[in-house]
Steps between C-alpha positions, in 0.01 A plus 500: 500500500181619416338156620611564827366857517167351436550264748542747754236709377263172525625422870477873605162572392391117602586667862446861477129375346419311808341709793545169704869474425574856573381452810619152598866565405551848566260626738344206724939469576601836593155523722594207689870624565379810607233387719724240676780739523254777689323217681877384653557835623190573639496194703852583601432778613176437693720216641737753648170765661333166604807439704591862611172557594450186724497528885651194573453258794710490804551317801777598730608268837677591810508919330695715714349852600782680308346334159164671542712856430704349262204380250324845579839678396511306196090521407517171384132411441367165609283277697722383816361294744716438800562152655618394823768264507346206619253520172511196251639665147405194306213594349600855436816358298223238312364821381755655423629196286116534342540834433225604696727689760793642415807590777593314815721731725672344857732635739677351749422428862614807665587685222575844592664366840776327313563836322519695752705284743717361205911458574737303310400120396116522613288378266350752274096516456393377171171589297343310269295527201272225372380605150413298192751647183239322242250734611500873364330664825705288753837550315418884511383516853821334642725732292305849561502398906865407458598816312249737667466349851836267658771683317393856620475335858795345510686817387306656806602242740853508410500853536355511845796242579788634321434868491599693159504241214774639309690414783530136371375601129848388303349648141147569313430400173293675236307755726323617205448189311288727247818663410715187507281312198689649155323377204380577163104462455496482160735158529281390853198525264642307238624237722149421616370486169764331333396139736171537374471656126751246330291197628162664370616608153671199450198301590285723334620534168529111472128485612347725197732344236378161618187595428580665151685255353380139584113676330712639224730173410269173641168693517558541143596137394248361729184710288705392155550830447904530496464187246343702224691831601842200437328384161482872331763706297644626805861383605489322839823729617257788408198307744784462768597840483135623540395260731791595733486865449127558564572288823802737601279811423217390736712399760682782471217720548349253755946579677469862507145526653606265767809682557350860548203340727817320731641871498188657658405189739804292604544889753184425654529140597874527591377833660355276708791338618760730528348866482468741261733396162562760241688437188564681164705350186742658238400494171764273441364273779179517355676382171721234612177383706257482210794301274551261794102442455542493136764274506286292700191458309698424217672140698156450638307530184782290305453220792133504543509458109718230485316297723160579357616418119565134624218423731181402358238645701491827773464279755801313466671831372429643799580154705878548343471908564427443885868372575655786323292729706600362803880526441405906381375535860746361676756741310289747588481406856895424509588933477296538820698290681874596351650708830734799410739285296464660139547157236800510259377662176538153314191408730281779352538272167281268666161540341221577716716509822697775300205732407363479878895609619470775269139609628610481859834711407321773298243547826775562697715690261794259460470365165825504343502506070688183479248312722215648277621357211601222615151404613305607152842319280429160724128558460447577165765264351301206677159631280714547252592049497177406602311742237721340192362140701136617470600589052591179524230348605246708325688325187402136677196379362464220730535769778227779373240227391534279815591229299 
């Protein structure tokens, strides 16, 4: 096989030799990742300040005197105005529908009067909230005066009429809810990145061997030089060999960068969402996760191969690529939306799908060994049939001269 080792010495350094490819396929990448995953986060969280921090906008009609102590009690921070009842809320609930006001609170004529005098089957007072849920500061509003505001005053007013609460309290429910919540945060952590991580490498991984292999395979036959490399000494199995395992090297390179960059920013961006996340993987986890990846370069580079050995220019290699791209994202996509219901293992046979249900599982720790191997037998046997399709065709002369 030395043909082949010269093959992949010639692809190697045709790469490693270029500044511009360095930097194209294994930096430009990973910097872009990165970047979006810190640039999600941030705006997540500045999202989340923006709306802690804003005083929101508040008009309250027919307010009793007993709600002046009760938002002072609370210190729930906002602009109130006060209406009278006979004021026109129209506009006020046009802004709020515009977002340019944001809560809309009414009581009932004679409010506290119909507490106070209440016996059985009088009509009970009502309040109501006019908020707009579409809109970040008016959603808050309504829920923080809600929370912080009504409930604590209603509480108070059904004290002052009852007496002792526990008096018609039947049971409580988690007191403590801090000590109710029983979880591991290793698995929590995992969870969260396990919607995210098998979507990205899967997508990922396709995207640099795209790249690779339809320059390696068409880029080639399209500057004439695969057509002398088919005319010399050199067996064509021994050109397919090299041609596919200078591919799998760079992509494989190109998978494990991309993989320890997702480690170190897929936290921040989810951190964003959901708090601090902190994970840490076995060694076998680790191993299992760079085989999966392995596994995976291998299909894509056998696929992306396939296709390029029969098209007759990049464009229209990467015309026929695009489609198999697409159906690499939607697997992707498809783990992030699977509920709690683990698959049967025969589904971890599914290539693609499989690899993703096996990335998900080892970030939360519940990767069994028969779904693991499973998902690299299903994937590899697949590169396995379309690889001996691609020796095939390298054997076609109508197929490698675009006759």
């Amino acid at each position: 096989m030395r043909g082949a080792k010269e093959i992949i010495k010639k692809e190697l350094n045709r790469v490693f030799g270029d500044k511009k490819l360095i930097f194209s396929l294994f930096i430009l990448p990973v910097a872009l990742m990165v970047g979006m995953c810190f640039l999600m986060g941030n705006l997540m969280e500045n999202m989340e300040d923006d709306v802690d921090a804003h005083i929101p906008t508040v008009y309250i009609q027919n307010a009793p005197e007993e709600l002046n102590d009760a938002i002072t009690a609370a210190g729930f921070q906002a602009n109130i105005t006060n209406l009278a009842k006979e004021d026109s809320l129209d506009s006020i609930k046009d802004d709020i529908i515009n977002g340019e006001k944001d809560l809309l609170v009414t009581f009932d004529d004679g409010f506290m009067e119909k507490i106070q005098n209440y016996t059985d089957g009088a009509e009970i007072p009502e309040v109501r909230t006019y908020y707009n849920p579409s809109e970040e500061y008016s959603s808050t509003a309504r829920t923080n005066f809600v929370t912080m505001v009504l409930e604590p005053m209603k509480q108070s007013l059904l004290a002052a009429r009852i007496g002792n609460l526990d008096n018609i309290t039947i049971f409580n429910i988690d007191l403590d809810l801090g000590a109710s919540q029983i979880m591991d945060d290793q698995k929590a952590s995992g969870k969260a990145l396990g919607m995210m991580l098998p979507y990205f490498i899967t997508m990922l991984l396709f995207a640099g061997v795209m790249s690779i292999a339809v320059d390696a395979i068409t880029g080639e036959k399209e500057r004439g030089t695969l057509a002398s490399m088919l005319v010399s000494p050199v067996r064509r199995v021994e050109i397919v060999t090299g041609k596919l395992v200078s591919i799998a090297i760079l992509s494989s390179i190109s998978a494990i960068i991309y993989a320890i960059s997702m480690v170190f920013a897929l936290p921040k961006m989810m951190g964003g969402l959901s708090g601090e996340i902190n994970i840490s993987l076995s060694p076998l986890q680790i191993v299992q996760l760079i085989v999966i990846m392995l596994s995976l370069v291998f299909l894509y580079v056998s696929l992306v191969s396939i296709v390029s050995v029969f098209a007759k220019t990049m464009k229209e290699a990467n015309t026929y690529v695009t489609p198999m791209y697409i159906l690499v994202i939607v697997a992707g996509m498809i783990t992030m939306f699977s509920g709690n219901t683990t698959p049967d293992t025969a589904m971890f046979a599914i290539p693609v799908y499989g690899n993703a249900l096996c990335i998900q599982n080892i970030m939360e720790g519940d990767l069994l060994m028969s779904q693991f191997l499973a998902a690299v037998g299903g994937t590899v046997l697949l590169g396995v049939i379309v690889t001996a399709g691609i020796v095939k065709a390298f054997n076609s002369e109508k197929v490698m001269f675009n006759a």
